[in-house]
PDB file of N, CA, C and O in Angstrom:
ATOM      1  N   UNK A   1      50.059   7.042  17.719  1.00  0.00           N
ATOM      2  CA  UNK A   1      49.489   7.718  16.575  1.00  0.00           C
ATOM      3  C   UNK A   1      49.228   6.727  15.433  1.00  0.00           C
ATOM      4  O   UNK A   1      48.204   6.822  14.756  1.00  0.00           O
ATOM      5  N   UNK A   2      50.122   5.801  15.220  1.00  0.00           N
ATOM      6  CA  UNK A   2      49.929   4.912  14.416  1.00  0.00           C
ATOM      7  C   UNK A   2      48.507   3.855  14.642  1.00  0.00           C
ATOM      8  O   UNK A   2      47.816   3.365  13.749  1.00  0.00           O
ATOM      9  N   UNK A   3      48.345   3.697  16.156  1.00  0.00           N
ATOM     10  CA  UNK A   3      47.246   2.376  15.968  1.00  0.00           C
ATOM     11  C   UNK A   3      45.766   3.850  15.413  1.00  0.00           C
ATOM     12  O   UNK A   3      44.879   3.676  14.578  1.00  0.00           O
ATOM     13  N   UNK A   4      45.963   4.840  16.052  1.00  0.00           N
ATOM     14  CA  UNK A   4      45.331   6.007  15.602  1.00  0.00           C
ATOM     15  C   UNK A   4      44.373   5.792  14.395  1.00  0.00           C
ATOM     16  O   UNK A   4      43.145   5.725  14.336  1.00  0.00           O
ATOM     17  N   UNK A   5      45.595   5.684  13.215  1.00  0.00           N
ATOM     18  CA  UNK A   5      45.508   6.060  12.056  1.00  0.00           C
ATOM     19  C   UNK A   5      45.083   4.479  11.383  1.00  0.00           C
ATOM     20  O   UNK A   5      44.202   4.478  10.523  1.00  0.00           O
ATOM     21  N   UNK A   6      45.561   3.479  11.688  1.00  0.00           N
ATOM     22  CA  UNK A   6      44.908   2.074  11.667  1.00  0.00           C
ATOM     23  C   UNK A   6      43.514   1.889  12.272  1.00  0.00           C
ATOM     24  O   UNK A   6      42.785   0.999  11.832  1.00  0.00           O
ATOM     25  N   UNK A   7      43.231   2.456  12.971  1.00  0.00           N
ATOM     26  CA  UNK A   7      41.715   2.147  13.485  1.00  0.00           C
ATOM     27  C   UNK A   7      40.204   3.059  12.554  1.00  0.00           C
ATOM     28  O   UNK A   7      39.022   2.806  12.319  1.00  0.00           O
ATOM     29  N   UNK A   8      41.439   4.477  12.211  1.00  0.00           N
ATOM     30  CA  UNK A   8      40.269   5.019  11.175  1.00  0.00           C
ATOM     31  C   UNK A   8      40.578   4.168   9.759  1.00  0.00           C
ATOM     32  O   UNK A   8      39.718   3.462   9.233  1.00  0.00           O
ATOM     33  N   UNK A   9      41.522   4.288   9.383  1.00  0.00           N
ATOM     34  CA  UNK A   9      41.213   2.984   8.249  1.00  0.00           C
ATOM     35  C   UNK A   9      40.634   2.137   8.222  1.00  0.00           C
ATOM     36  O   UNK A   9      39.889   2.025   7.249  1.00  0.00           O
ATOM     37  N   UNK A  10      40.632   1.231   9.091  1.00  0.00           N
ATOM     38  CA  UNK A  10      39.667   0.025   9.315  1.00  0.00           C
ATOM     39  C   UNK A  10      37.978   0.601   9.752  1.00  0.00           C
ATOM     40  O   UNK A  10      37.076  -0.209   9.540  1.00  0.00           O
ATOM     41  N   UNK A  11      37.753   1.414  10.103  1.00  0.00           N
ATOM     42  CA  UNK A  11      36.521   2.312  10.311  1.00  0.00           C
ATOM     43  C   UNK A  11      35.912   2.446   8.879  1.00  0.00           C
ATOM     44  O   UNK A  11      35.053   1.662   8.478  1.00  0.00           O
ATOM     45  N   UNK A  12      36.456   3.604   8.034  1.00  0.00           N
ATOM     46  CA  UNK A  12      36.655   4.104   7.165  1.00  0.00           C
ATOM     47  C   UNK A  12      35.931   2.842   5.842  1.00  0.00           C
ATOM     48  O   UNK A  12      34.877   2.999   5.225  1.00  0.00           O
ATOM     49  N   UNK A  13      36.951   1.589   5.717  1.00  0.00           N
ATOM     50  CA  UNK A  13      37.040   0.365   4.984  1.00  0.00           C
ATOM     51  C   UNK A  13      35.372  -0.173   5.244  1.00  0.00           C
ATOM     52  O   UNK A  13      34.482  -0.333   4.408  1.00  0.00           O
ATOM     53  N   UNK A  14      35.349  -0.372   6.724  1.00  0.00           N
ATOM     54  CA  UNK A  14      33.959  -0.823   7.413  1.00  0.00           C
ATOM     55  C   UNK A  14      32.846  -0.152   6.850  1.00  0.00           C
ATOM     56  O   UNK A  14      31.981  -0.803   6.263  1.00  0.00           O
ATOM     57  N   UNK A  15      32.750   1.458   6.999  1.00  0.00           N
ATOM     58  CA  UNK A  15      31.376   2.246   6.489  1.00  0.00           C
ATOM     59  C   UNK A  15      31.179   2.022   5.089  1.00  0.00           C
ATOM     60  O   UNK A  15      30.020   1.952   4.681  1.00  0.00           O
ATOM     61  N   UNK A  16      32.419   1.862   4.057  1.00  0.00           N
ATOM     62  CA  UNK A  16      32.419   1.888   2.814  1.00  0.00           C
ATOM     63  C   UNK A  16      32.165   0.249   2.488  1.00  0.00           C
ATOM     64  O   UNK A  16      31.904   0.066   1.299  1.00  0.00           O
ATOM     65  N   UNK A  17      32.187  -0.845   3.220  1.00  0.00           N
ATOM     66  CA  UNK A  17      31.768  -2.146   2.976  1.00  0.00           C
ATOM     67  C   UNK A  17      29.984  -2.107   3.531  1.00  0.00           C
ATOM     68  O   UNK A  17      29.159  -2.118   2.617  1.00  0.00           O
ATOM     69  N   UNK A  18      29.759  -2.088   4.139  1.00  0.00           N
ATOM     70  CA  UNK A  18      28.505  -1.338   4.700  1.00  0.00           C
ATOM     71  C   UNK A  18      27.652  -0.070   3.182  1.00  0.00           C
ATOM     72  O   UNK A  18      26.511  -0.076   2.719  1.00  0.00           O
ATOM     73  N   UNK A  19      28.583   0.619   2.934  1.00  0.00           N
ATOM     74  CA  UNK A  19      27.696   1.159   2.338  1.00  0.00           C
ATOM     75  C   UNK A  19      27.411   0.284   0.516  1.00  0.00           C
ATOM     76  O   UNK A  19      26.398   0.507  -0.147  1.00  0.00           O
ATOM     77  N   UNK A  20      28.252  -0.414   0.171  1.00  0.00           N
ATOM     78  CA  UNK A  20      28.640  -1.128  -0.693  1.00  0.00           C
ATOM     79  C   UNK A  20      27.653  -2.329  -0.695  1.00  0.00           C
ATOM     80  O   UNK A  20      27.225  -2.801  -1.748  1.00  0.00           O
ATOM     81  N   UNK A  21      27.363  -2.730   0.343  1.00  0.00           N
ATOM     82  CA  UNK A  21      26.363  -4.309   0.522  1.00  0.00           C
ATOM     83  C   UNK A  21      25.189  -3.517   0.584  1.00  0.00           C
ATOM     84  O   UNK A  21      24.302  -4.191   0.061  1.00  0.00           O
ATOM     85  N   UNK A  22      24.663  -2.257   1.017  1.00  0.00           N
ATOM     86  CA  UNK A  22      23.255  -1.728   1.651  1.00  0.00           C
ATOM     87  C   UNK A  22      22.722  -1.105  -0.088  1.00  0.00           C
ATOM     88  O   UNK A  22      21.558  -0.761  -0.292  1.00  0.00           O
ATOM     89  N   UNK A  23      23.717  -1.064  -1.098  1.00  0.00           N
ATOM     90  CA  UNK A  23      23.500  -0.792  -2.302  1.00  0.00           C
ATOM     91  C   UNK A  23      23.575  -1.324  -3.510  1.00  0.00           C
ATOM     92  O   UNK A  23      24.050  -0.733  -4.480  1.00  0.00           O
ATOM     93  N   UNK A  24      22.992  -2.765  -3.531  1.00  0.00           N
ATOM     94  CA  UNK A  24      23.566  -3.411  -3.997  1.00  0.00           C
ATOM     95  C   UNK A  24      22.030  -3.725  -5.801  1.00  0.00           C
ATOM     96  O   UNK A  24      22.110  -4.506  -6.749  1.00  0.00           O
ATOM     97  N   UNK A  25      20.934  -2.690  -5.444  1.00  0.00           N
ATOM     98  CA  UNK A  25      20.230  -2.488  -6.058  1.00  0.00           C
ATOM     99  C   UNK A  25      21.043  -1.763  -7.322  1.00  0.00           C
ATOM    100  O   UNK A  25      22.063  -1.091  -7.172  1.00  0.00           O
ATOM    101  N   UNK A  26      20.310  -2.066  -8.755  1.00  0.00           N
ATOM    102  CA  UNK A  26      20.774  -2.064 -10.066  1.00  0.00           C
ATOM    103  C   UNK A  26      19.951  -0.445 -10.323  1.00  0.00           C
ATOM    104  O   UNK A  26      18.840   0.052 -10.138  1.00  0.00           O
ATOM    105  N   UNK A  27      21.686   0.069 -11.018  1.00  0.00           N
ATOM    106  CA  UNK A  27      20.709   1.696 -11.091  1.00  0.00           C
ATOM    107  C   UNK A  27      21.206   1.510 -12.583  1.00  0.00           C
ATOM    108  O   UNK A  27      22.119   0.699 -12.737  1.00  0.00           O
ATOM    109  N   UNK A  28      20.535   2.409 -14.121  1.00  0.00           N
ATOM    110  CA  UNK A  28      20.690   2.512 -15.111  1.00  0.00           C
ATOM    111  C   UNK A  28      21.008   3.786 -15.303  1.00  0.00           C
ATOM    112  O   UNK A  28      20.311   4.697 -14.857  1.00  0.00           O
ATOM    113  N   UNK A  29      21.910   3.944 -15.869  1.00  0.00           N
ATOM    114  CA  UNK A  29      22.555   5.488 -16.420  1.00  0.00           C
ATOM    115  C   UNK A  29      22.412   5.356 -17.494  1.00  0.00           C
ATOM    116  O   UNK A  29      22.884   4.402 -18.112  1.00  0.00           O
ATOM    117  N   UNK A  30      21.366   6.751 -18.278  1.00  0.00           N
ATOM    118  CA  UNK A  30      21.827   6.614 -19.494  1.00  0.00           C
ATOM    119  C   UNK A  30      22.449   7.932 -20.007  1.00  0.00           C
ATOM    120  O   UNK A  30      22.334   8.875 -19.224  1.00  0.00           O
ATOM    121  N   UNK A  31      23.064   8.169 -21.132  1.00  0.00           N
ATOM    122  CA  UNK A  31      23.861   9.488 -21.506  1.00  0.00           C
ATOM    123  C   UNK A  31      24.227   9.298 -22.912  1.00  0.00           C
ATOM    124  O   UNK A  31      24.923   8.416 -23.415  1.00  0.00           O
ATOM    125  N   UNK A  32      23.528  10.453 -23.539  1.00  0.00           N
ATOM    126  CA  UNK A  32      23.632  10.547 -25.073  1.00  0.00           C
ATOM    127  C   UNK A  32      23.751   9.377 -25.698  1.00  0.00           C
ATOM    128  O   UNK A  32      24.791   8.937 -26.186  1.00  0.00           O
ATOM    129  N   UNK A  33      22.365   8.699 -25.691  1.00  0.00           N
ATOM    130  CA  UNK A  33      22.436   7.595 -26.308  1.00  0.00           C
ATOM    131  C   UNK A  33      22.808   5.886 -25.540  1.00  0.00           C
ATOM    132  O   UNK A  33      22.334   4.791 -25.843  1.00  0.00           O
ATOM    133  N   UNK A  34      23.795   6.243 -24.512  1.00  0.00           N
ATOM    134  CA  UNK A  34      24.531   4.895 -24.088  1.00  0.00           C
ATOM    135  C   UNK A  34      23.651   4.891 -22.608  1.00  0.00           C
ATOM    136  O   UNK A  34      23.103   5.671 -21.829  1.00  0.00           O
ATOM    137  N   UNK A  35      23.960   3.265 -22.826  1.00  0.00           N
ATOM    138  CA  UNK A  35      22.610   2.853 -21.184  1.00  0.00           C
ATOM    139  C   UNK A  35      23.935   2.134 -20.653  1.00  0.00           C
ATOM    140  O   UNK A  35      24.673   1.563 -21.456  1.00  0.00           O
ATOM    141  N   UNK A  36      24.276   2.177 -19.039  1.00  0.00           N
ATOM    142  CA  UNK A  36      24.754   1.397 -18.447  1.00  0.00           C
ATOM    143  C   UNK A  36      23.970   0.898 -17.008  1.00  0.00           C
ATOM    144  O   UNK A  36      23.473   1.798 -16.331  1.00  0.00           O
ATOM    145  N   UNK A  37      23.865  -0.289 -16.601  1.00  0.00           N
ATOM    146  CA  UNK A  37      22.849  -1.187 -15.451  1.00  0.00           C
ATOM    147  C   UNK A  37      24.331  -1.348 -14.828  1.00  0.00           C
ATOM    148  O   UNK A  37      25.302  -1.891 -15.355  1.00  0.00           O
ATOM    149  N   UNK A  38      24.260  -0.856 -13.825  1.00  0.00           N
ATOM    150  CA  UNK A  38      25.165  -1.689 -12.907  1.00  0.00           C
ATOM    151  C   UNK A  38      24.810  -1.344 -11.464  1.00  0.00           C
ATOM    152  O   UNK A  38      23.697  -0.817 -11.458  1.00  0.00           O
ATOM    153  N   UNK A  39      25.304  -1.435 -10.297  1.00  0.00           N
ATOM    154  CA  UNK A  39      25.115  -1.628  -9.234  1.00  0.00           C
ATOM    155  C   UNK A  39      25.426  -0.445  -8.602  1.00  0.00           C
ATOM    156  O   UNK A  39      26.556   0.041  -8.655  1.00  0.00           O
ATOM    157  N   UNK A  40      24.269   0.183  -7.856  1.00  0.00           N
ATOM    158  CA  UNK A  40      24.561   1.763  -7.150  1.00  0.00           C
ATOM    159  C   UNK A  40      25.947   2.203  -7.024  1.00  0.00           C
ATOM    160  O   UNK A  40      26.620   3.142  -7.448  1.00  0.00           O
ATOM    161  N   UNK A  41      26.157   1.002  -6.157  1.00  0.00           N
ATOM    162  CA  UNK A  41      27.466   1.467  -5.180  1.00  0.00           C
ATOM    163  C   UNK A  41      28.813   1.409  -6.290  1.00  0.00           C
ATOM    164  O   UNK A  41      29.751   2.199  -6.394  1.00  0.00           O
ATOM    165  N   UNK A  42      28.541   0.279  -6.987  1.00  0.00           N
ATOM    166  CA  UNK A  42      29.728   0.634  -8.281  1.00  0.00           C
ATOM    167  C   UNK A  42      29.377   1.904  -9.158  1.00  0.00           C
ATOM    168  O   UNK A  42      30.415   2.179  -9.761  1.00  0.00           O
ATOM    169  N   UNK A  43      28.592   2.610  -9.429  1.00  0.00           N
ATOM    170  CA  UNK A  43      28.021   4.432  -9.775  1.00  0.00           C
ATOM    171  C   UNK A  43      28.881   5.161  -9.299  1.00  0.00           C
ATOM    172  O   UNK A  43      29.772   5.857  -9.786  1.00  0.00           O
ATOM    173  N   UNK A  44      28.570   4.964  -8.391  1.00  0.00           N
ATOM    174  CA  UNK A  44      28.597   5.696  -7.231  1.00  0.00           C
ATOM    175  C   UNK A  44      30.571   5.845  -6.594  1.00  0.00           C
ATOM    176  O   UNK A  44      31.060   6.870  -6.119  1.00  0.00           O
ATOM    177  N   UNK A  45      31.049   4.979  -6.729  1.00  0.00           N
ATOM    178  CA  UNK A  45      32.740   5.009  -7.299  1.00  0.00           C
ATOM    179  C   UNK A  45      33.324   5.062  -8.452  1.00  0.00           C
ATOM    180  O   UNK A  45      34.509   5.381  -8.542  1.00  0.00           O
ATOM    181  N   UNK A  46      32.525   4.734  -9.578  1.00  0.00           N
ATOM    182  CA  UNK A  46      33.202   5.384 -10.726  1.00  0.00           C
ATOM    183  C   UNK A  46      33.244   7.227 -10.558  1.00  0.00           C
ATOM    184  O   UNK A  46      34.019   8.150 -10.808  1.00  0.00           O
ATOM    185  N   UNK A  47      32.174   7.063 -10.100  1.00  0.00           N
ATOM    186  CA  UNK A  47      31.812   8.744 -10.602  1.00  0.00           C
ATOM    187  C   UNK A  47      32.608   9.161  -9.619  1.00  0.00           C
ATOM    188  O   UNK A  47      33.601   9.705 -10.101  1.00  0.00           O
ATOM    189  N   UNK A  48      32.615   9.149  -8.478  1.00  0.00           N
ATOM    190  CA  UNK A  48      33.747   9.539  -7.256  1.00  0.00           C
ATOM    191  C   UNK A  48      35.577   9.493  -8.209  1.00  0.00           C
ATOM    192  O   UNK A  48      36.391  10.408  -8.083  1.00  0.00           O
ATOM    193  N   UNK A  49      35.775   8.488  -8.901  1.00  0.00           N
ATOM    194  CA  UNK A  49      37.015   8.444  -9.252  1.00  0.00           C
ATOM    195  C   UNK A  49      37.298   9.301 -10.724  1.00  0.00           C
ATOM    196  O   UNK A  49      38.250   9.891 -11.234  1.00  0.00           O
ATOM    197  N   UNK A  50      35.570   8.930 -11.156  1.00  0.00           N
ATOM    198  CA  UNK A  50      36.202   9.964 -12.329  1.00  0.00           C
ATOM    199  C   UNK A  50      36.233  11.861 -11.788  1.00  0.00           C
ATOM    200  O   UNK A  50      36.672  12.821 -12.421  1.00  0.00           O
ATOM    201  N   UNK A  51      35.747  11.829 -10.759  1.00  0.00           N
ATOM    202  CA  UNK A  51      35.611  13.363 -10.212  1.00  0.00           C
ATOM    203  C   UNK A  51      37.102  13.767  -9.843  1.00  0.00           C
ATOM    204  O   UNK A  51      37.607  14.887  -9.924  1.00  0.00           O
ATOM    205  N   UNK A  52      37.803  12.325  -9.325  1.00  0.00           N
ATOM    206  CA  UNK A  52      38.724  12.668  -8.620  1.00  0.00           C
ATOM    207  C   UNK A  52      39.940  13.229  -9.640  1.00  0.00           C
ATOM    208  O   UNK A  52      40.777  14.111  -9.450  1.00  0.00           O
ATOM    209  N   UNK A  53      39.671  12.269 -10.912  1.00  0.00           N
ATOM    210  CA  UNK A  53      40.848  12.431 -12.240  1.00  0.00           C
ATOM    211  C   UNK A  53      40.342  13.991 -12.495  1.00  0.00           C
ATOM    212  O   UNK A  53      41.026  14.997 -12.304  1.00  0.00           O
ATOM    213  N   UNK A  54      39.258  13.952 -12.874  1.00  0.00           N
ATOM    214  CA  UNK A  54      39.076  15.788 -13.891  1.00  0.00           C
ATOM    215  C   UNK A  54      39.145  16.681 -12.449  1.00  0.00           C
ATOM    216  O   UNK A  54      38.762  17.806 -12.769  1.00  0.00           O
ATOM    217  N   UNK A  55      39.394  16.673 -11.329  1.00  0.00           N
ATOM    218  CA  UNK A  55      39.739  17.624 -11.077  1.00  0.00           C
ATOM    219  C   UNK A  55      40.619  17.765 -10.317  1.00  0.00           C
ATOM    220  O   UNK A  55      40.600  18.766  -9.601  1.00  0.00           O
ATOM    221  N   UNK A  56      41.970  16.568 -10.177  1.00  0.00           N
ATOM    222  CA  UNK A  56      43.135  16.930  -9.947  1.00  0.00           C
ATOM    223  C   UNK A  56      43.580  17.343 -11.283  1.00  0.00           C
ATOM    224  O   UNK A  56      44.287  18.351 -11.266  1.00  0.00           O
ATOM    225  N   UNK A  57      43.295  16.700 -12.727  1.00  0.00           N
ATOM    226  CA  UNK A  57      43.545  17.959 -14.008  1.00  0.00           C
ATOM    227  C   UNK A  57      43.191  19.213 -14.142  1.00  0.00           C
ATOM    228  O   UNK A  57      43.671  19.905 -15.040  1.00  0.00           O
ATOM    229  N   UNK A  58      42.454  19.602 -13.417  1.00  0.00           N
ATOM    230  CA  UNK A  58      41.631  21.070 -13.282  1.00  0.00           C
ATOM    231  C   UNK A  58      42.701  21.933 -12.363  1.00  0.00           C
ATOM    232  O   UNK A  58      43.104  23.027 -12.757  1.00  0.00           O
ATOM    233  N   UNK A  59      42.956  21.593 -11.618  1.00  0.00           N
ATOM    234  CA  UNK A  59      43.534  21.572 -10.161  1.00  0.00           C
ATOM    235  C   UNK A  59      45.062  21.965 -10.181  1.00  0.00           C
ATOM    236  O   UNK A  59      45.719  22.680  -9.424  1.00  0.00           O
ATOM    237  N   UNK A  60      45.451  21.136 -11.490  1.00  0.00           N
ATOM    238  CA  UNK A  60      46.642  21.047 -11.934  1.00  0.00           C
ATOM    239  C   UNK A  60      47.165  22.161 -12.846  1.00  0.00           C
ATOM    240  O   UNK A  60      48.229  22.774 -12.766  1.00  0.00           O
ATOM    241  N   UNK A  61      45.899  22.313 -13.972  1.00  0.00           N
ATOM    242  CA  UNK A  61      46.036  23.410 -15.196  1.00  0.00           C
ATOM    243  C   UNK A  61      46.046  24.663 -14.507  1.00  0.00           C
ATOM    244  O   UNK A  61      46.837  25.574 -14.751  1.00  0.00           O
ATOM    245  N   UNK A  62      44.703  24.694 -13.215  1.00  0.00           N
ATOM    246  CA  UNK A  62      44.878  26.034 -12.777  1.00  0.00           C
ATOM    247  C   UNK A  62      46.129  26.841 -12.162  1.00  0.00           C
ATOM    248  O   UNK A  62      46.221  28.066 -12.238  1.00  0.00           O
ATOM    249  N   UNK A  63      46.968  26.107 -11.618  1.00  0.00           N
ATOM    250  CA  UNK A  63      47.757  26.227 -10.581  1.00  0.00           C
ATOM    251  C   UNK A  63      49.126  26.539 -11.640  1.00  0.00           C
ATOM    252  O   UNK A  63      49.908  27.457 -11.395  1.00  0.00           O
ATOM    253  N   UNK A  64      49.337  25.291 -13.294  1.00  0.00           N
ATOM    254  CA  UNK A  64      49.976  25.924 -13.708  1.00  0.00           C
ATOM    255  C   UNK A  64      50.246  27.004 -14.291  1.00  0.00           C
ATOM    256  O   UNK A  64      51.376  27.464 -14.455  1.00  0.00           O
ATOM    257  N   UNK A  65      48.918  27.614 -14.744  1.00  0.00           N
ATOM    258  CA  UNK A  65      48.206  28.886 -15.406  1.00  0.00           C
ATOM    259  C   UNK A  65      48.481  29.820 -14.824  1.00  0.00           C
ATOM    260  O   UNK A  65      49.066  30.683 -15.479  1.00  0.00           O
ATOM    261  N   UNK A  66      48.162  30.160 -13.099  1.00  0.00           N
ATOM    262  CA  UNK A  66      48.502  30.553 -11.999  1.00  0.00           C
ATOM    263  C   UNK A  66      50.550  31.050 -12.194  1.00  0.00           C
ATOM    264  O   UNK A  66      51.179  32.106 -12.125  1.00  0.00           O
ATOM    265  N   UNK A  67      50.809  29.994 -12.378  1.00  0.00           N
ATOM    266  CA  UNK A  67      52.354  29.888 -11.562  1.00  0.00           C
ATOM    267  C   UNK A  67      52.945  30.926 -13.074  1.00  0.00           C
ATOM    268  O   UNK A  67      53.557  31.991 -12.995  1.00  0.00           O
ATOM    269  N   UNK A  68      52.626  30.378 -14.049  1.00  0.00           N
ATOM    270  CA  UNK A  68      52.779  31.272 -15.596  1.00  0.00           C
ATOM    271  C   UNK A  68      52.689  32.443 -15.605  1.00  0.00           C
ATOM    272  O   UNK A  68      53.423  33.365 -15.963  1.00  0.00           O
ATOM    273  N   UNK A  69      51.353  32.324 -15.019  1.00  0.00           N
ATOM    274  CA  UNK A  69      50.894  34.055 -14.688  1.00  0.00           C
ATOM    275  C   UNK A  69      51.904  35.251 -14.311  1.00  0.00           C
ATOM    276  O   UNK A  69      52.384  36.262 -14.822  1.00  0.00           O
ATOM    277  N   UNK A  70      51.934  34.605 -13.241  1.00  0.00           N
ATOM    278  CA  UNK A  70      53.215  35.755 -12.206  1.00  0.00           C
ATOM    279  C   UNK A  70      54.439  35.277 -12.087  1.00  0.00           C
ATOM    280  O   UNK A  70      55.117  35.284 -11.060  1.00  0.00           O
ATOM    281  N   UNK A  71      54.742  34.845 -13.161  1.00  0.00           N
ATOM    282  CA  UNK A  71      56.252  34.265 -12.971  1.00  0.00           C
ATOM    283  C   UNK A  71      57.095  35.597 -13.608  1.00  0.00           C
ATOM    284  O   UNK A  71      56.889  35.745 -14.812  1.00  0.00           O
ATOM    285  N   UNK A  72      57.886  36.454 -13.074  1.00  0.00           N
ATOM    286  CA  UNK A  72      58.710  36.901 -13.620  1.00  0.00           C
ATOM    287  C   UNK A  72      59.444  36.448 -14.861  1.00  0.00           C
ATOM    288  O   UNK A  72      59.926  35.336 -15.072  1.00  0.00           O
ATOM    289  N   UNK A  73      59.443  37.371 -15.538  1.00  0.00           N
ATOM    290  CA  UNK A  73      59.973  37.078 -16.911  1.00  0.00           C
ATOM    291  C   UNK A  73      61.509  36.817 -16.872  1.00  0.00           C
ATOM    292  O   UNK A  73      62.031  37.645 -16.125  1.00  0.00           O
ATOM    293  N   UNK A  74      62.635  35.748 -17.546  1.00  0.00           N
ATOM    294  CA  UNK A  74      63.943  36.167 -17.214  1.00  0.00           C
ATOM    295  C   UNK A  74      64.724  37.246 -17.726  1.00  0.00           C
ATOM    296  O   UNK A  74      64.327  37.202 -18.891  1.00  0.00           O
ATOM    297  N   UNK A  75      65.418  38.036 -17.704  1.00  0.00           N
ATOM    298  CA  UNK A  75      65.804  38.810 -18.626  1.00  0.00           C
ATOM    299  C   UNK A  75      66.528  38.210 -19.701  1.00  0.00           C
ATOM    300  O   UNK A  75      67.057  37.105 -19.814  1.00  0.00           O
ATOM    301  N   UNK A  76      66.403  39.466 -20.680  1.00  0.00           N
ATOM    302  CA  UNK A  76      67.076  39.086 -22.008  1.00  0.00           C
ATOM    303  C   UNK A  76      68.553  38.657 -22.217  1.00  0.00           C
ATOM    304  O   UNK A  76      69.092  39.439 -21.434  1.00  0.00           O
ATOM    305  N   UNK A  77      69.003  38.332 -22.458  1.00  0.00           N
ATOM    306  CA  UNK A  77      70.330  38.604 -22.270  1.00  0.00           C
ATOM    307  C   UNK A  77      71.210  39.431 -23.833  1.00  0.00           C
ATOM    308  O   UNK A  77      71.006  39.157 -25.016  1.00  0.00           O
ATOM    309  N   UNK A  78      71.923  40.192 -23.407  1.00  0.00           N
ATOM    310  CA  UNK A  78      72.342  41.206 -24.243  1.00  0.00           C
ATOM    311  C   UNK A  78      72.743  40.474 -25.164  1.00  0.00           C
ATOM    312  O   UNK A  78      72.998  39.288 -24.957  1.00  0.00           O
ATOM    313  N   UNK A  79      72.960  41.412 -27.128  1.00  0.00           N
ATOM    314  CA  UNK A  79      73.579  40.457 -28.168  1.00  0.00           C
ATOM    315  C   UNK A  79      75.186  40.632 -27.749  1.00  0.00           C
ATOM    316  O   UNK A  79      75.840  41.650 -27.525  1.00  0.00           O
ATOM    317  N   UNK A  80      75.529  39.304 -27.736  1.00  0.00           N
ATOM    318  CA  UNK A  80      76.951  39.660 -27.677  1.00  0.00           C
ATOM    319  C   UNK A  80      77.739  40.392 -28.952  1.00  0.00           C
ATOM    320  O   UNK A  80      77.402  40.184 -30.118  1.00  0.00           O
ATOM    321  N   UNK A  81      79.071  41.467 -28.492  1.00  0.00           N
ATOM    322  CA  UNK A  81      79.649  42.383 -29.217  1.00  0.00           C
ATOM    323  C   UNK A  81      80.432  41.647 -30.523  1.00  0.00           C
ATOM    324  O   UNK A  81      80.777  40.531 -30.133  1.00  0.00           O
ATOM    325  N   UNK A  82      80.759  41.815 -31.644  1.00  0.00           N
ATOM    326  CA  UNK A  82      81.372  41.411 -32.844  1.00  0.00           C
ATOM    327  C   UNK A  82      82.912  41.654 -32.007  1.00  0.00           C
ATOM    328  O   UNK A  82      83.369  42.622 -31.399  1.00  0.00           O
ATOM    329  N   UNK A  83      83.485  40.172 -32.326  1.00  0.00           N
ATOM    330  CA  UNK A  83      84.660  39.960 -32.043  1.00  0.00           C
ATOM    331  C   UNK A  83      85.321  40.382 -33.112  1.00  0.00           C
ATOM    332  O   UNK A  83      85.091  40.205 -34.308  1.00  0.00           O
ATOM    333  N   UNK A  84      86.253  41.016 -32.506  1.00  0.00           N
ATOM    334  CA  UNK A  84      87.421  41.825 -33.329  1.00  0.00           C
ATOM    335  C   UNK A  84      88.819  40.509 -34.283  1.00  0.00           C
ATOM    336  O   UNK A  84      89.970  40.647 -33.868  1.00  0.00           O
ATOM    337  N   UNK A  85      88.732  40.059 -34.746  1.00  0.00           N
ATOM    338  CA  UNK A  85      89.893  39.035 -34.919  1.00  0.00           C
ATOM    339  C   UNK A  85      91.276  39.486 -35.406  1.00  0.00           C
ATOM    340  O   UNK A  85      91.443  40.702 -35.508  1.00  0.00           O
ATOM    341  N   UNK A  86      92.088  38.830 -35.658  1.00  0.00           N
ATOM    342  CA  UNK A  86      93.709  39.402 -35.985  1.00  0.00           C
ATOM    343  C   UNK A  86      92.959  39.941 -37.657  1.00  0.00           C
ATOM    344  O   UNK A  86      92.019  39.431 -38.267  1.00  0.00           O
ATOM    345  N   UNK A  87      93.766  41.071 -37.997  1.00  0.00           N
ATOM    346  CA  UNK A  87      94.253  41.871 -38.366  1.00  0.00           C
ATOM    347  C   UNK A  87      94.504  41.171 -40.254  1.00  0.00           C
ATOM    348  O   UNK A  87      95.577  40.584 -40.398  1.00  0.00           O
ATOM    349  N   UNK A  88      93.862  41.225 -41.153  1.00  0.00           N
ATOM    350  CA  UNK A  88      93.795  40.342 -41.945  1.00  0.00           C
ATOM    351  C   UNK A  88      94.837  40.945 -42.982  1.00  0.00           C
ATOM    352  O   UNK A  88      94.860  42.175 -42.947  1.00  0.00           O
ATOM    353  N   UNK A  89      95.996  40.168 -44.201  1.00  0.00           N
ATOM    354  CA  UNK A  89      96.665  41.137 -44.710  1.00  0.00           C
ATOM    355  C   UNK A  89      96.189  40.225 -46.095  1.00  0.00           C
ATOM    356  O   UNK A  89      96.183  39.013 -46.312  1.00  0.00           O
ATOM    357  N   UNK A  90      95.925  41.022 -46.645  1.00  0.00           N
ATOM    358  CA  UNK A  90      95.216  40.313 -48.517  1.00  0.00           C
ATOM    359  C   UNK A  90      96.598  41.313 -49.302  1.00  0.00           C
ATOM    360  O   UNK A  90      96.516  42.437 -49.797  1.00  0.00           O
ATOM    361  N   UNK A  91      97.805  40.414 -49.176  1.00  0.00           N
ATOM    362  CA  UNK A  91      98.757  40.977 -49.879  1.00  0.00           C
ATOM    363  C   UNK A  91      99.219  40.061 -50.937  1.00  0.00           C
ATOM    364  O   UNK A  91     100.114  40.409 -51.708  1.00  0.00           O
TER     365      UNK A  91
END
């Protein structure tokens, strides 16, 4: 199972070096104002990584929102009773 899982990695590494050299043409992004030139395939992994950050945060909020949701409430716990103390003598 292990050489398994080593051979799709090295597969995996291969298509993404492959796709990395076959893109090596200059793309320009621009967005409200800001221009960035850089290289498809570097685009093309930022944006993959920034997808990956906002929506394991998405992913994250929902699930805690979720868990909030239906969480049983704990109960209250009762006021405790006025302790009685010794017996005071103002003599």
């Amino acid at each position: 199972m292990r050489y398994l899982y080593l051979f799709l990695v090295i597969t995996f590494v291969a298509l993404l070096l492959a796709f990395a050299l076959g893109n090596l043409s200059s793309a320009t992004l621009s967005f409200l104002g800001w221009q960035i030139t850089a290289p498809l395939a570097a685009m093309i992994v930022a944006v993959y990584m920034l997808g990956m950050l906002t929506g394991g945060s998405v992913l994250s909020f929902l699930r805690h929102s979720l868990h909030k949701a239906t969480a049983k409430p704990a109960p209250k716990a009762a006021p405790k009773p006025a302790q009685a103390g010794p017996p005071s003598s103002n003599v």
